[in-house]
mmCIF file of the N, C-alpha and C atoms, coordinates in Angstrom:
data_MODEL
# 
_entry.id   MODEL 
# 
loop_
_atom_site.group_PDB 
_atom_site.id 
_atom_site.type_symbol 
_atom_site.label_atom_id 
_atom_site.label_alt_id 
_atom_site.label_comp_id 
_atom_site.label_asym_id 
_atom_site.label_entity_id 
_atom_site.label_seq_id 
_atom_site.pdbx_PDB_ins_code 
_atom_site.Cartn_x 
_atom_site.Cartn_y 
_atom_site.Cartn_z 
_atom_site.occupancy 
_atom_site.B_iso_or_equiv 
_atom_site.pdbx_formal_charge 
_atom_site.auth_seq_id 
_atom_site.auth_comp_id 
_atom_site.auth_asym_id 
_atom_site.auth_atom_id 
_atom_site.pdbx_PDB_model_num 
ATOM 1   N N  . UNK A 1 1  ? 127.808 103.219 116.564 1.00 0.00 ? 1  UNK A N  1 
ATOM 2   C CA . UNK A 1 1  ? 127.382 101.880 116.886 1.00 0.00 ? 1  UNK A CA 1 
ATOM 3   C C  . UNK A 1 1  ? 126.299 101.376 115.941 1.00 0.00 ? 1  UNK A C  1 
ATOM 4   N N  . UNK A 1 2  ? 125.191 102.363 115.406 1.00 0.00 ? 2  UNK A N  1 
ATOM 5   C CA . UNK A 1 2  ? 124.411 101.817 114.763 1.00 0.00 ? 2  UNK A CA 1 
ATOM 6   C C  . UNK A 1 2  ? 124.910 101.942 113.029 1.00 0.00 ? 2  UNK A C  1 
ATOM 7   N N  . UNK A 1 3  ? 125.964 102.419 112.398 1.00 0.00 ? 3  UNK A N  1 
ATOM 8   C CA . UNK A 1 3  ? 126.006 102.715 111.413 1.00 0.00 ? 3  UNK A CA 1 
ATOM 9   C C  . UNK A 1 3  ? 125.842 101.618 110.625 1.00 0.00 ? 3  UNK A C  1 
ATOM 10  N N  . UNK A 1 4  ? 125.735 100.169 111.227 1.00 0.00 ? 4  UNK A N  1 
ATOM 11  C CA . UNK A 1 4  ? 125.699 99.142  110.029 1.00 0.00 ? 4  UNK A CA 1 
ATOM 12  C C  . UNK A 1 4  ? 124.204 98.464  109.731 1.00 0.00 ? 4  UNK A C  1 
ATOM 13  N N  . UNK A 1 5  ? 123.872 98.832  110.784 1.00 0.00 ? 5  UNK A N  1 
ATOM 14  C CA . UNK A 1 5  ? 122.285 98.318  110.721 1.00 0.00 ? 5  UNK A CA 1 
ATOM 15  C C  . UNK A 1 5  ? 121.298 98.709  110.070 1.00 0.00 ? 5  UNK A C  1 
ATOM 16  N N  . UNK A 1 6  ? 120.707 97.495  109.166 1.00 0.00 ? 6  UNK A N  1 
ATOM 17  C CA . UNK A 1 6  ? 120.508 98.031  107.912 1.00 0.00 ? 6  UNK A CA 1 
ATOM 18  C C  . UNK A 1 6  ? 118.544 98.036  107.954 1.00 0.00 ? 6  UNK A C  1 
ATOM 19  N N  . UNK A 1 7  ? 118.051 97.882  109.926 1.00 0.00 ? 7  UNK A N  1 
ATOM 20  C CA . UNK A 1 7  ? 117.117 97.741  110.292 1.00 0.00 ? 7  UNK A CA 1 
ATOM 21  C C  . UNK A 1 7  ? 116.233 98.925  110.018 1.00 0.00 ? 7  UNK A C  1 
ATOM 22  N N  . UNK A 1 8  ? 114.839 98.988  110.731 1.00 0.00 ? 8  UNK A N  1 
ATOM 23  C CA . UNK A 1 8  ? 114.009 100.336 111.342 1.00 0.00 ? 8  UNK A CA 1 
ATOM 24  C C  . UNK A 1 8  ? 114.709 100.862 112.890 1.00 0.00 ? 8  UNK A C  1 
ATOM 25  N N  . UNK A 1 9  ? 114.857 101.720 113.310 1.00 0.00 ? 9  UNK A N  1 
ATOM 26  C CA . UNK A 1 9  ? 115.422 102.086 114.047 1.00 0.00 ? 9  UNK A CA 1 
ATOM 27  C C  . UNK A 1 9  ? 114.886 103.554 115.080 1.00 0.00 ? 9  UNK A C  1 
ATOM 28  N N  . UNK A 1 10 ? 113.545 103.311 115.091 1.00 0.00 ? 10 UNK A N  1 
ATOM 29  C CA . UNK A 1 10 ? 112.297 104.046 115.740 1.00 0.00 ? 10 UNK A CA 1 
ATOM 30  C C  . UNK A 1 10 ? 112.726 105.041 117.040 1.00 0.00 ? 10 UNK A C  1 
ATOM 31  N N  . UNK A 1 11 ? 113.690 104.575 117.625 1.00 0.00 ? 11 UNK A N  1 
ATOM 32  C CA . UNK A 1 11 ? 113.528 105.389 119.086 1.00 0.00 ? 11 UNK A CA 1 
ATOM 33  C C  . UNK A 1 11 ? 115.361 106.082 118.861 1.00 0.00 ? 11 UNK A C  1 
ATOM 34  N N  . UNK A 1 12 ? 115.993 106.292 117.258 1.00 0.00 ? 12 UNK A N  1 
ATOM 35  C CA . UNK A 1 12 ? 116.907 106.704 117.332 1.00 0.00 ? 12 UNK A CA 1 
ATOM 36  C C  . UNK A 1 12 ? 117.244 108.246 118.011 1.00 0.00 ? 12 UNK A C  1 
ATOM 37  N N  . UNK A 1 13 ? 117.869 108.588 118.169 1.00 0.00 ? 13 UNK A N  1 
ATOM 38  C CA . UNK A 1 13 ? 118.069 110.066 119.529 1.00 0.00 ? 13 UNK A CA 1 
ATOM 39  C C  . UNK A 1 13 ? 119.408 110.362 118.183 1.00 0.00 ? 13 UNK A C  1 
ATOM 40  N N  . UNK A 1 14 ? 119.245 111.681 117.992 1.00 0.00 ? 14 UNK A N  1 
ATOM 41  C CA . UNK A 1 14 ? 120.255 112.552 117.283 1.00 0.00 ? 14 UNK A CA 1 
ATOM 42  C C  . UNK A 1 14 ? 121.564 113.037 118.295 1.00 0.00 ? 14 UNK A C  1 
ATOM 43  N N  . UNK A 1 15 ? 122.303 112.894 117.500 1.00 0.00 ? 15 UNK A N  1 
ATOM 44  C CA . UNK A 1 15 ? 123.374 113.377 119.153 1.00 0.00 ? 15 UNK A CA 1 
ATOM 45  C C  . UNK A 1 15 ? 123.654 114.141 119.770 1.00 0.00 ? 15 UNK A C  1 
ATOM 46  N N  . UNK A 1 16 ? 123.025 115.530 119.434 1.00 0.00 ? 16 UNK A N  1 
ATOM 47  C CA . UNK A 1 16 ? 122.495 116.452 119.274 1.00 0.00 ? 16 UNK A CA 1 
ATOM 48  C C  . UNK A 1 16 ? 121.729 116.723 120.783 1.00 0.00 ? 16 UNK A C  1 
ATOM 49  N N  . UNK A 1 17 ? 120.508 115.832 119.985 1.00 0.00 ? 17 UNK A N  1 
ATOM 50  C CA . UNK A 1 17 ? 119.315 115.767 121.418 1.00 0.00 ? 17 UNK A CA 1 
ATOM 51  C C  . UNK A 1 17 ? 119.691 114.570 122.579 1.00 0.00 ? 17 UNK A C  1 
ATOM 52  N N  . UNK A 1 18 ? 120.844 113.612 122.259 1.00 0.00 ? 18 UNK A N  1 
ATOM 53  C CA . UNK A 1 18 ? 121.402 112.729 123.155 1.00 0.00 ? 18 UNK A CA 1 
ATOM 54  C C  . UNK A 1 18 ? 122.254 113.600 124.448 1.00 0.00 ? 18 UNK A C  1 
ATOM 55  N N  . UNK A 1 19 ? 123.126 114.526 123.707 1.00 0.00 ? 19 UNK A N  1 
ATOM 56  C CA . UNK A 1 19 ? 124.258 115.426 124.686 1.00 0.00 ? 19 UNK A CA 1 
ATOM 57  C C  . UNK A 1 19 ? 122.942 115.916 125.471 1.00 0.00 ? 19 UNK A C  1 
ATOM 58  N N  . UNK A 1 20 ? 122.254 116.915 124.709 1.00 0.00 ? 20 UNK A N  1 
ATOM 59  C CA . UNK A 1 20 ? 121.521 117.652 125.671 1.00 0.00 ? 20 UNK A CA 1 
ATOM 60  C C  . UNK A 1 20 ? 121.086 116.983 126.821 1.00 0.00 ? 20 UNK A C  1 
ATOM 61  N N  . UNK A 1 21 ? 120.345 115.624 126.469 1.00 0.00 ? 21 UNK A N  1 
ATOM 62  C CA . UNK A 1 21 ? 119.725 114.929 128.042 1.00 0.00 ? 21 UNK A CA 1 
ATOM 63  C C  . UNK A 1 21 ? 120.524 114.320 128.757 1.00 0.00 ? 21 UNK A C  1 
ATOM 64  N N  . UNK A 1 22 ? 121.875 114.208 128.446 1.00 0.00 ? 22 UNK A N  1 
ATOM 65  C CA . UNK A 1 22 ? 123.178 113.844 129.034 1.00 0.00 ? 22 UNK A CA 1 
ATOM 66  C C  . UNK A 1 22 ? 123.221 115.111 130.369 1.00 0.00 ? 22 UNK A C  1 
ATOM 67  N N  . UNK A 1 23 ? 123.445 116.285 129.512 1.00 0.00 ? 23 UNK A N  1 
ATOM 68  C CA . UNK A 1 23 ? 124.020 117.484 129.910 1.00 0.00 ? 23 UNK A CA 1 
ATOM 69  C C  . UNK A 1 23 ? 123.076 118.063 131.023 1.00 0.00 ? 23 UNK A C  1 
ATOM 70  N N  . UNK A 1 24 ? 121.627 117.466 130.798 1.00 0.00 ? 24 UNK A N  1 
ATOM 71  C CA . UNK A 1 24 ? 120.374 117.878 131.414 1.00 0.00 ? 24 UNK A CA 1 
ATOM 72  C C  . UNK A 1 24 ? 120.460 116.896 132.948 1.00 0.00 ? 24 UNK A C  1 
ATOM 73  N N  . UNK A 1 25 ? 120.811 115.501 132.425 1.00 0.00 ? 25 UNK A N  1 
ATOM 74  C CA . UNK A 1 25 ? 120.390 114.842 133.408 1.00 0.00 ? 25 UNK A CA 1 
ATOM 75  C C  . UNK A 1 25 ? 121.513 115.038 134.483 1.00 0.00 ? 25 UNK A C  1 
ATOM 76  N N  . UNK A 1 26 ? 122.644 115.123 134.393 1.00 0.00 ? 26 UNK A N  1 
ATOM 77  C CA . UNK A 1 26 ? 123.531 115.845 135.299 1.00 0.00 ? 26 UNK A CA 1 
ATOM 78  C C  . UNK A 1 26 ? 123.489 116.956 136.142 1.00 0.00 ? 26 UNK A C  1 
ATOM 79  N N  . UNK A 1 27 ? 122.989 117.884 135.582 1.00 0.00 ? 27 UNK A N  1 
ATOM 80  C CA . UNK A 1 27 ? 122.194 118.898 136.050 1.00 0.00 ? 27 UNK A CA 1 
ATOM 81  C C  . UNK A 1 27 ? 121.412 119.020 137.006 1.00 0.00 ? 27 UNK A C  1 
ATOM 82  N N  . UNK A 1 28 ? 120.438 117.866 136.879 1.00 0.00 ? 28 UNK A N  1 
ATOM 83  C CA . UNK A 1 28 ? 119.432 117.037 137.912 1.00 0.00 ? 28 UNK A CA 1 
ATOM 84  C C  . UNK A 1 28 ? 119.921 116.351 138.577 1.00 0.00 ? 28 UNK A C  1 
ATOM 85  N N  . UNK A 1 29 ? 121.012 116.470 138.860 1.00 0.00 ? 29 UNK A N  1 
ATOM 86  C CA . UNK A 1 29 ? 121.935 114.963 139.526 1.00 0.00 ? 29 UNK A CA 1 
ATOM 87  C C  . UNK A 1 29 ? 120.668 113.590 140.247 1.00 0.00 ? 29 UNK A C  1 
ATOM 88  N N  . UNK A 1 30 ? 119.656 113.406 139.083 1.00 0.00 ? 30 UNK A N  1 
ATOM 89  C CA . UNK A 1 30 ? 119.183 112.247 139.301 1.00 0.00 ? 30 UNK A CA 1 
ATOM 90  C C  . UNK A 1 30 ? 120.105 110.689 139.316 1.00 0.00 ? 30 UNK A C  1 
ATOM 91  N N  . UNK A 1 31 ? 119.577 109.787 139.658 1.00 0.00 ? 31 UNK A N  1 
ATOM 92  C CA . UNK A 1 31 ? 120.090 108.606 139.664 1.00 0.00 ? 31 UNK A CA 1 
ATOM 93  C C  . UNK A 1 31 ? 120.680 107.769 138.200 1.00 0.00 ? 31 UNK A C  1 
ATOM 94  N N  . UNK A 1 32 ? 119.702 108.212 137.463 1.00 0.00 ? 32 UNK A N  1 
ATOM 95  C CA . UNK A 1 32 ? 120.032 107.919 136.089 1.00 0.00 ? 32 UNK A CA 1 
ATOM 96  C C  . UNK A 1 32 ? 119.722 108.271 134.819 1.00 0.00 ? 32 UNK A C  1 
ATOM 97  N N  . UNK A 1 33 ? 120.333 108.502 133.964 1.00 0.00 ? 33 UNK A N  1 
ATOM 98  C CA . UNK A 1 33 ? 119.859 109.061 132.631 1.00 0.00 ? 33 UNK A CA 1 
ATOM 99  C C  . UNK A 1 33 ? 119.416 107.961 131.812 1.00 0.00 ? 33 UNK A C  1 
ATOM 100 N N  . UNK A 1 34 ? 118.372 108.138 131.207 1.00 0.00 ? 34 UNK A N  1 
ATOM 101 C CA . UNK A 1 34 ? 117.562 107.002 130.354 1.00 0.00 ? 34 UNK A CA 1 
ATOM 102 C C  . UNK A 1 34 ? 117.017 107.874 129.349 1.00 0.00 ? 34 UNK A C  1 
ATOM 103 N N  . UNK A 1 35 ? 117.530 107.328 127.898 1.00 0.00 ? 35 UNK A N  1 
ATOM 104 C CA . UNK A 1 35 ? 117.067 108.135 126.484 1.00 0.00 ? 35 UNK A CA 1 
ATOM 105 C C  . UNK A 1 35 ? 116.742 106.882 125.710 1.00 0.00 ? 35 UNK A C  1 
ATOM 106 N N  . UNK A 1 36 ? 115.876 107.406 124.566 1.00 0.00 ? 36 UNK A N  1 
ATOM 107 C CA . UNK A 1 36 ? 114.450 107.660 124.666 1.00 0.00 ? 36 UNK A CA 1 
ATOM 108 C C  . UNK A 1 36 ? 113.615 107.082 126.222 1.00 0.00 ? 36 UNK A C  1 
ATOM 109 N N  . UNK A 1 37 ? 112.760 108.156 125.980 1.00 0.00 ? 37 UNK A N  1 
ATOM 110 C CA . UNK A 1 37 ? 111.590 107.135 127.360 1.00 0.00 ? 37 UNK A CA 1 
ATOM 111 C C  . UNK A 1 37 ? 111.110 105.972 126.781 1.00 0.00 ? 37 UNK A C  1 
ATOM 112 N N  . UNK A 1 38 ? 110.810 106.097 125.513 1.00 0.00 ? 38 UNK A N  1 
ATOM 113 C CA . UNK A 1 38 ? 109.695 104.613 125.752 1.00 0.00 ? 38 UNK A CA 1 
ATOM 114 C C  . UNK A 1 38 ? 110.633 103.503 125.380 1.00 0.00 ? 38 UNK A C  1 
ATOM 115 N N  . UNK A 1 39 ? 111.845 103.500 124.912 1.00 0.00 ? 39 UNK A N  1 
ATOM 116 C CA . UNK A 1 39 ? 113.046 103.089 125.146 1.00 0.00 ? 39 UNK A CA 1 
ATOM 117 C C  . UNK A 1 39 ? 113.065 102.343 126.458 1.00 0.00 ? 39 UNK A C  1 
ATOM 118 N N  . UNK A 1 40 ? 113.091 103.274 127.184 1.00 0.00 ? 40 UNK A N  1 
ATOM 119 C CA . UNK A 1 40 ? 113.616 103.128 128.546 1.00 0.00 ? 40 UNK A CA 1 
ATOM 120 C C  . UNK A 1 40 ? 112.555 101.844 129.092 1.00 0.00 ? 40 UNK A C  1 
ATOM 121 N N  . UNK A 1 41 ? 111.326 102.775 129.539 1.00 0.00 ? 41 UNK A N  1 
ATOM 122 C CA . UNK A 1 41 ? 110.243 102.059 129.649 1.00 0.00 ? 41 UNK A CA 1 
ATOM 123 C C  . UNK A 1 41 ? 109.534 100.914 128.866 1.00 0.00 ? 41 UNK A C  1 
ATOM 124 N N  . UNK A 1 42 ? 109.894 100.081 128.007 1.00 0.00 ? 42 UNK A N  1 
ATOM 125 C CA . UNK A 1 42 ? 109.817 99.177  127.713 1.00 0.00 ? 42 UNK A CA 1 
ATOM 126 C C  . UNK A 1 42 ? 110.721 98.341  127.956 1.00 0.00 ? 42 UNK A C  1 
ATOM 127 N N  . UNK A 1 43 ? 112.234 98.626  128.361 1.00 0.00 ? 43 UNK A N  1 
ATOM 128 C CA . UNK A 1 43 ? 113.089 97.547  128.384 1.00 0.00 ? 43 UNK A CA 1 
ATOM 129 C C  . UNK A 1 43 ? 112.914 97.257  130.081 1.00 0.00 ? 43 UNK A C  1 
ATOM 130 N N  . UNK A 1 44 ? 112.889 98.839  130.685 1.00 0.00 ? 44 UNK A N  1 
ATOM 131 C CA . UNK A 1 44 ? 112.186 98.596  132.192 1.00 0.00 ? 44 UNK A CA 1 
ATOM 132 C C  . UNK A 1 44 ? 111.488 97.253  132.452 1.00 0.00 ? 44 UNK A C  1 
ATOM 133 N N  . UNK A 1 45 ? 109.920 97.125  131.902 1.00 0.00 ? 45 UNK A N  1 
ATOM 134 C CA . UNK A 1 45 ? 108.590 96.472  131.912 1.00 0.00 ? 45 UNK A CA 1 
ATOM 135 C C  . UNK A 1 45 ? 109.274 95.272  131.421 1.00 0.00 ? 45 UNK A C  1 
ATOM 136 N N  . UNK A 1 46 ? 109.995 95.047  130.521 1.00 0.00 ? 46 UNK A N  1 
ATOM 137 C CA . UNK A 1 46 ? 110.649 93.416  130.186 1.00 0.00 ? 46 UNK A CA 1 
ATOM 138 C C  . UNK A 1 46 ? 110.984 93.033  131.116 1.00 0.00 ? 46 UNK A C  1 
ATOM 139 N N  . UNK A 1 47 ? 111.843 93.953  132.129 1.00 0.00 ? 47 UNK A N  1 
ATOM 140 C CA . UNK A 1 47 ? 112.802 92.891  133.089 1.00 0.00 ? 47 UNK A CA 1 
ATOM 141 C C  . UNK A 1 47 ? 111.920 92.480  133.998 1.00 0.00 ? 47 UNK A C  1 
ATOM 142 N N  . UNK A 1 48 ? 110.482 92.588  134.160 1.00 0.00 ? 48 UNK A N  1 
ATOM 143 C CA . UNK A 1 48 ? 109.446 91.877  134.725 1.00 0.00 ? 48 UNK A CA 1 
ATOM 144 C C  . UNK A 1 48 ? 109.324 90.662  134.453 1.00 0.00 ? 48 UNK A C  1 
ATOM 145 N N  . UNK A 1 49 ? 109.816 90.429  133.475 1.00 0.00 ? 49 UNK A N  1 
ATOM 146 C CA . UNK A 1 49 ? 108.981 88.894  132.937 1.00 0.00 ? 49 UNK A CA 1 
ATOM 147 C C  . UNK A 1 49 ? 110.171 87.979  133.544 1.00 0.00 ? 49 UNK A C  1 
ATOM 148 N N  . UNK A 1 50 ? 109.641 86.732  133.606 1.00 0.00 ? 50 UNK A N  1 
ATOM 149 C CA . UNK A 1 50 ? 110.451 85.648  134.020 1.00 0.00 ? 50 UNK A CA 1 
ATOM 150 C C  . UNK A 1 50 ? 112.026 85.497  133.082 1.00 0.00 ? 50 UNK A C  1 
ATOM 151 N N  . UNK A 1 51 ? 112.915 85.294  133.955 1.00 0.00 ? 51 UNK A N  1 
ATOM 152 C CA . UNK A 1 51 ? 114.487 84.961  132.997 1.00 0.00 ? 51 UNK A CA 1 
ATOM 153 C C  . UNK A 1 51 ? 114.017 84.433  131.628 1.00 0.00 ? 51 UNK A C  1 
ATOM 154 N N  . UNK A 1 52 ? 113.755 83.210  131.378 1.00 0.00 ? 52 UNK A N  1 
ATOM 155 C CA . UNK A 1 52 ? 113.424 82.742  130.408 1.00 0.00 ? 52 UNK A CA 1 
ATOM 156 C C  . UNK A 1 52 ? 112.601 83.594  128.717 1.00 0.00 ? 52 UNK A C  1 
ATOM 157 N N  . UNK A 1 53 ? 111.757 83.833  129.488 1.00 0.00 ? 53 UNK A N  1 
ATOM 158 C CA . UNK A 1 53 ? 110.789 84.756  128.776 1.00 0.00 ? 53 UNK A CA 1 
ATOM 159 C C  . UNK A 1 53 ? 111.401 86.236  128.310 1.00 0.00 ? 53 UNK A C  1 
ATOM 160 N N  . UNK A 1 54 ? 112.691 86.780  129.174 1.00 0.00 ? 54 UNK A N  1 
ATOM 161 C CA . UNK A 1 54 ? 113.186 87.717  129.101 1.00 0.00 ? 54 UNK A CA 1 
ATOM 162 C C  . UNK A 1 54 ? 114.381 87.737  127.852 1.00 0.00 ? 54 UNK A C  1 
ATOM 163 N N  . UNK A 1 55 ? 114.901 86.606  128.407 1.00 0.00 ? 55 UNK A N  1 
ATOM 164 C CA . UNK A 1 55 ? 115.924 86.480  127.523 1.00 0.00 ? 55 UNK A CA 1 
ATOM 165 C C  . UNK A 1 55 ? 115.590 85.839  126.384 1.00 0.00 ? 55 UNK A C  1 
ATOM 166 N N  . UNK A 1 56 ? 114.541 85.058  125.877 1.00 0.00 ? 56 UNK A N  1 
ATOM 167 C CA . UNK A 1 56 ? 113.643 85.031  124.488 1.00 0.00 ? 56 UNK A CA 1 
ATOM 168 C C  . UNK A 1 56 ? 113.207 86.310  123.524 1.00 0.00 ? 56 UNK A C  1 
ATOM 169 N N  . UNK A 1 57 ? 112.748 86.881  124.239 1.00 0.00 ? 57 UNK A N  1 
ATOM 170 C CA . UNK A 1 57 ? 112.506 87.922  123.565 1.00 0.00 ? 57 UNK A CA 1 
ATOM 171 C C  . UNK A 1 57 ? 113.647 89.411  123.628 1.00 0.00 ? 57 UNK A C  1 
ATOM 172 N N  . UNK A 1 58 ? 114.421 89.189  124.032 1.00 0.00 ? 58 UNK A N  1 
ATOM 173 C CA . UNK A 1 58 ? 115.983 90.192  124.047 1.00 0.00 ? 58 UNK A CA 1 
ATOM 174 C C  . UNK A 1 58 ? 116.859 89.239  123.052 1.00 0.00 ? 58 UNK A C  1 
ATOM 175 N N  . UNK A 1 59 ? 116.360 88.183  122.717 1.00 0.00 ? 59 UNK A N  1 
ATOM 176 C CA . UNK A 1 59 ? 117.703 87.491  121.618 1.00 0.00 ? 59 UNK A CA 1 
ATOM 177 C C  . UNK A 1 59 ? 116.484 87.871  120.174 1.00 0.00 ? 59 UNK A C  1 
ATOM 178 N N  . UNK A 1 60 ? 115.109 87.808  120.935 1.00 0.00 ? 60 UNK A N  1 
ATOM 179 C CA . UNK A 1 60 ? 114.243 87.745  119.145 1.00 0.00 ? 60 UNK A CA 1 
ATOM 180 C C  . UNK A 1 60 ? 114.432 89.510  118.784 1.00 0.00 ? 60 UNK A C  1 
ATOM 181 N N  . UNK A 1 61 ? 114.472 90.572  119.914 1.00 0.00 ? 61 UNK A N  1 
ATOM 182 C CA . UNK A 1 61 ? 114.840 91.824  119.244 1.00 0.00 ? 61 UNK A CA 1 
ATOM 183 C C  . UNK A 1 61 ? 115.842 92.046  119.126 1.00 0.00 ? 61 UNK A C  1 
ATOM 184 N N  . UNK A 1 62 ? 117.431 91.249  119.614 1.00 0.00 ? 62 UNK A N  1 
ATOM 185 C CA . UNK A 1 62 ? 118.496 91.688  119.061 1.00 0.00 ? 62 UNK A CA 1 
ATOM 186 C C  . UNK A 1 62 ? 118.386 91.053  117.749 1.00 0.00 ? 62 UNK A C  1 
ATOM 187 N N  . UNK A 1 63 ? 118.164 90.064  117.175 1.00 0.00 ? 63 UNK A N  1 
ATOM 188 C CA . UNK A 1 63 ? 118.199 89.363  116.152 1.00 0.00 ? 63 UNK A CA 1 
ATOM 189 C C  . UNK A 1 63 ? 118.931 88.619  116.209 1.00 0.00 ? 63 UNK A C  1 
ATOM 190 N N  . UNK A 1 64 ? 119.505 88.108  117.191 1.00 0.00 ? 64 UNK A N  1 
ATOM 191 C CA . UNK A 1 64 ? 120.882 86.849  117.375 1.00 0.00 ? 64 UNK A CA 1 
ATOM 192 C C  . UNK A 1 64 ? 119.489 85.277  117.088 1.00 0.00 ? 64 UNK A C  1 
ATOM 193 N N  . UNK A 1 65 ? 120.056 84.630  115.910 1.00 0.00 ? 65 UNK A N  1 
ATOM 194 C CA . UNK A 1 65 ? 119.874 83.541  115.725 1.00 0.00 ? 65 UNK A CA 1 
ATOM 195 C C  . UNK A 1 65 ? 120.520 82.244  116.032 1.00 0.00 ? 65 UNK A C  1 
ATOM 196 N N  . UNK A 1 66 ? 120.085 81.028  116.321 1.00 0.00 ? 66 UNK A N  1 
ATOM 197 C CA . UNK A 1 66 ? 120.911 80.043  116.617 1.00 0.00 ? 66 UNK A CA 1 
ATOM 198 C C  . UNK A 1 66 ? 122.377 79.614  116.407 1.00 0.00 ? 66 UNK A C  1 
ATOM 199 N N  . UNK A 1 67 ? 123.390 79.457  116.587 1.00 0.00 ? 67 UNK A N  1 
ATOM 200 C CA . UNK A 1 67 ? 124.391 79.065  116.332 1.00 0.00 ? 67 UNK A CA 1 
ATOM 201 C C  . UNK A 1 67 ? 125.313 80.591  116.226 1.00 0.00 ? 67 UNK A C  1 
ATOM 202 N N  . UNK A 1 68 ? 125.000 81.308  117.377 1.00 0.00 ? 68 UNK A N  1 
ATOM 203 C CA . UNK A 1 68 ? 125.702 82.657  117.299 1.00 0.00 ? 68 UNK A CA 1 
ATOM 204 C C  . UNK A 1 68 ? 125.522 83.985  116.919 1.00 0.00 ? 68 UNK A C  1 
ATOM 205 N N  . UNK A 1 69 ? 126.370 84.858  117.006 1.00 0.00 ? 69 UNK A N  1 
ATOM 206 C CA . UNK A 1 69 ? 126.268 86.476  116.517 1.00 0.00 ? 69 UNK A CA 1 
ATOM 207 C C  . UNK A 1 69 ? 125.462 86.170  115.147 1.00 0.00 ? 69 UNK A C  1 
ATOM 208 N N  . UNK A 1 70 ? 124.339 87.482  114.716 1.00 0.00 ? 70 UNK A N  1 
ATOM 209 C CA . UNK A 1 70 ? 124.133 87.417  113.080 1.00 0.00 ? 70 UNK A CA 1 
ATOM 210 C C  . UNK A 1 70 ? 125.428 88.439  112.456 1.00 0.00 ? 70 UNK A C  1 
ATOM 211 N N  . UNK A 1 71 ? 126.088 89.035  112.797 1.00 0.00 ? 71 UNK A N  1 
ATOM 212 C CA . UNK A 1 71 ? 127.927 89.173  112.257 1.00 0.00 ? 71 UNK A CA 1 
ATOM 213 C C  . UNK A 1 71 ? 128.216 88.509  112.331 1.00 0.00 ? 71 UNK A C  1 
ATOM 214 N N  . UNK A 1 72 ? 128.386 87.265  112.381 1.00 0.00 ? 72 UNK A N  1 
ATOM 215 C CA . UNK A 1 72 ? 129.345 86.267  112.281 1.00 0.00 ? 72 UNK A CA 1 
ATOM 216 C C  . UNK A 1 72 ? 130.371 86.222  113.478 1.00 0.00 ? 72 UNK A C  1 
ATOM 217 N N  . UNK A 1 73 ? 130.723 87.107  114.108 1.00 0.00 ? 73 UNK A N  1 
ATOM 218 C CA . UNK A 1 73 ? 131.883 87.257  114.926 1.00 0.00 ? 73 UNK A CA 1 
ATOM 219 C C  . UNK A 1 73 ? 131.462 85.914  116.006 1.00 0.00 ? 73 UNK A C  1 
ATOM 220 N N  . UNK A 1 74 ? 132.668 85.985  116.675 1.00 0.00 ? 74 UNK A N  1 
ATOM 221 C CA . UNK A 1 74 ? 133.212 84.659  117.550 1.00 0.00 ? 74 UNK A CA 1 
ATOM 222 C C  . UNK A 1 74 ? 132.888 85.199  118.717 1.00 0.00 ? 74 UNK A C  1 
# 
């Protein structure tokens, strides 16, 4: 999924260490698996903020600019 992105990419997980907390969190039969934490916990703490405010700043870190996808796609 990320192979085209030609960004910084800080909280990337090797797949490696992805299976394992897959394989881990099953194990735990917790409610949910969430990789990276601060990953997690930051997108957590967003969905605090008002719709508006939420979805401003989830289009300014996807990078979607006005008038559509930045791929171009439809």
């Amino acid at each position: 999924m990320t192979k085209r992105n030609s960004f910084p990419m800080p909280f990337m997980v090797s797949l490696e260490a992805a299976a394992a907390r897959i394989v881990e969190g099953f194990a735990r039969g917790g409610f949910e698996i969430v990789f990276p934490r601060r990953l997690a916990w930051l997108m957590k703490g967003m969905r605090l903020l008002p719709y508006p405010a939420y979805f401003w700043a989830i289009r300014k870190l996807a990078g979607e600019h006005r008038g559509g996808r930045r791929d171009g796609a439809v």
